[in-house]
C-alpha positions in Angstrom: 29.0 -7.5 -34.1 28.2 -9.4 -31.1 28.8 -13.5 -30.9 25.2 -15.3 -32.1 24.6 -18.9 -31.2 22.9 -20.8 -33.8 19.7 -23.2 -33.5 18.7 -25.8 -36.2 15.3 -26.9 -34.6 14.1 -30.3 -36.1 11.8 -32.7 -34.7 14.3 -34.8 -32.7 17.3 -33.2 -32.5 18.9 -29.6 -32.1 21.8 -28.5 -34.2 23.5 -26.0 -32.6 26.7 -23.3 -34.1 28.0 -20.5 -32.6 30.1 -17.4 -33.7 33.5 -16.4 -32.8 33.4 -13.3 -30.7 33.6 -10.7 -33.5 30.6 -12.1 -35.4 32.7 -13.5 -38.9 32.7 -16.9 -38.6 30.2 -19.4 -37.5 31.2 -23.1 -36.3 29.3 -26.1 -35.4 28.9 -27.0 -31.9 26.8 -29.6 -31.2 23.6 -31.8 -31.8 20.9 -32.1 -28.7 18.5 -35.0 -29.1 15.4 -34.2 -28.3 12.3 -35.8 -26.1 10.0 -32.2 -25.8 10.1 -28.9 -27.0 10.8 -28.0 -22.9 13.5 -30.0 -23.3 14.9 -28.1 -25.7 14.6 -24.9 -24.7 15.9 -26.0 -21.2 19.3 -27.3 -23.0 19.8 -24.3 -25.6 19.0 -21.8 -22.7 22.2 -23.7 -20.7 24.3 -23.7 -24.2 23.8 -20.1 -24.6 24.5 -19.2 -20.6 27.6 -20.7 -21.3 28.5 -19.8 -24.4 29.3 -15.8 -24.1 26.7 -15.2 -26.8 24.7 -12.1 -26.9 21.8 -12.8 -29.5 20.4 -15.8 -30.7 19.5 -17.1 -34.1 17.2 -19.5 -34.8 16.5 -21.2 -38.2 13.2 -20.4 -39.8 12.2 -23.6 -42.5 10.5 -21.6 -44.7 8.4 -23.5 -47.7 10.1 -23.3 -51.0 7.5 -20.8 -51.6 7.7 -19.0 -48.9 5.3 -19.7 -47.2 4.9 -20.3 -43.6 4.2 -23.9 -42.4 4.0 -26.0 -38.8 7.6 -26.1 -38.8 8.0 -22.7 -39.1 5.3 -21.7 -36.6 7.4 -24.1 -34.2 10.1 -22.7 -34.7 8.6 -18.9 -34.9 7.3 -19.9 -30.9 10.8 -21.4 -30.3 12.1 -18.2 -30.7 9.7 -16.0 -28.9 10.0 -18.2 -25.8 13.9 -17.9 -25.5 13.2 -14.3 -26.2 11.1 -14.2 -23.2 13.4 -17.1 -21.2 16.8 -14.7 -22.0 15.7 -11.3 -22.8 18.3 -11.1 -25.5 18.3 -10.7 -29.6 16.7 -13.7 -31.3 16.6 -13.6 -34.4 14.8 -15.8 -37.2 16.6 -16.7 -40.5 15.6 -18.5 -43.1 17.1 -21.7 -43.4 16.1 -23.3 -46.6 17.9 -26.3 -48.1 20.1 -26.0 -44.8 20.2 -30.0 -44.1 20.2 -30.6 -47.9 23.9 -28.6 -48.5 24.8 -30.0 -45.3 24.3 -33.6 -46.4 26.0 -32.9 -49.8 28.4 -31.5 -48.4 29.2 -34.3 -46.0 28.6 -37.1 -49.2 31.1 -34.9 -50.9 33.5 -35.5 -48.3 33.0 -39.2 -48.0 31.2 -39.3 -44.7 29.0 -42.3 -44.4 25.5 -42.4 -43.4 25.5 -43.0 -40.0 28.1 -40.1 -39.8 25.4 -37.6 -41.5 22.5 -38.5 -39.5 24.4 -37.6 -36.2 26.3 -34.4 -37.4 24.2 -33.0 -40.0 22.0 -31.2 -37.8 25.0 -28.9 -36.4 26.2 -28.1 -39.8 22.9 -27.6 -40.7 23.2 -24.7 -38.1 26.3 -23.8 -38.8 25.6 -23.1 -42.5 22.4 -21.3 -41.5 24.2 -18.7 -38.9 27.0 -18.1 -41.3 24.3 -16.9 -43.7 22.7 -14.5 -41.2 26.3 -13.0 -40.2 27.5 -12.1 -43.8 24.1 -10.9 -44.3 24.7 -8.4 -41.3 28.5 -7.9 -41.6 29.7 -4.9 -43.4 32.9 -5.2 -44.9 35.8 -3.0 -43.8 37.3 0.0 -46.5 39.8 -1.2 -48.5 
């Protein structure tokens, strides 16, 4: 399995993860604050140009119904445009309750506030890609 690179796309900062080179295990990266969705695009096209990734996955925030909402049509044209920008895989993944297990997760852990509002994004996307790759990861024969 190729190495995916992760995106958490909010509305004012980027979390970003990224796979180690076989495709098992995703880790967070980093957090981009953003000013414009050009802006983002611009810095996760340089992440992933640097990164050795092959594909892209970018987190889809589905409604608890399913249903499709702005954020997930922003982050449906997110994805087409770095498809377009790097002519690679990108993949959307659903990536509900994400930032919810990613703050209780950091609560559980002690991290304060300020803490979680800086680094939840980028476990956010962490916790999102390591979804998609045991989705898409066979196991080997015993």
């Amino acid at each position: 399995m190729p190495r995916w690179l992760g995106i958490d796309l909010g509305e004012k900062r980027v979390g970003i993860a990224i796979s180690d080179p076989d495709g098992f295990l995703a880790s967070a990266r980093e957090v981009c604050e953003l000013k414009n969705p050009n802006e983002a695009l611009n810095r996760v096209t340089e992440i992933f140009r640097a990164s050795g990734a092959t594909g892209v996955v970018v987190g889809l925030p589905l409604n608890m119904d399913g249903s499709r909402g702005p954020a997930a049509q922003k982050a449906t044209q997110f994805a087409e445009d770095l498809k377009t920008r790097l002519n690679v895989p990108v993949k959307l993944w659903d990536e509900r309750l994400t930032t919810k297990t990613a703050h209780d997760v950091m609560i559980q852990g002690g991290a304060r506030r300020e803490k979680r509002r800086v680094t939840v994004d980028k476990l956010a996307a962490q916790l999102m890609l390591q979804s998609f790759l045991d989705a898409h990861t066979a196991l080997p024969p015993l």
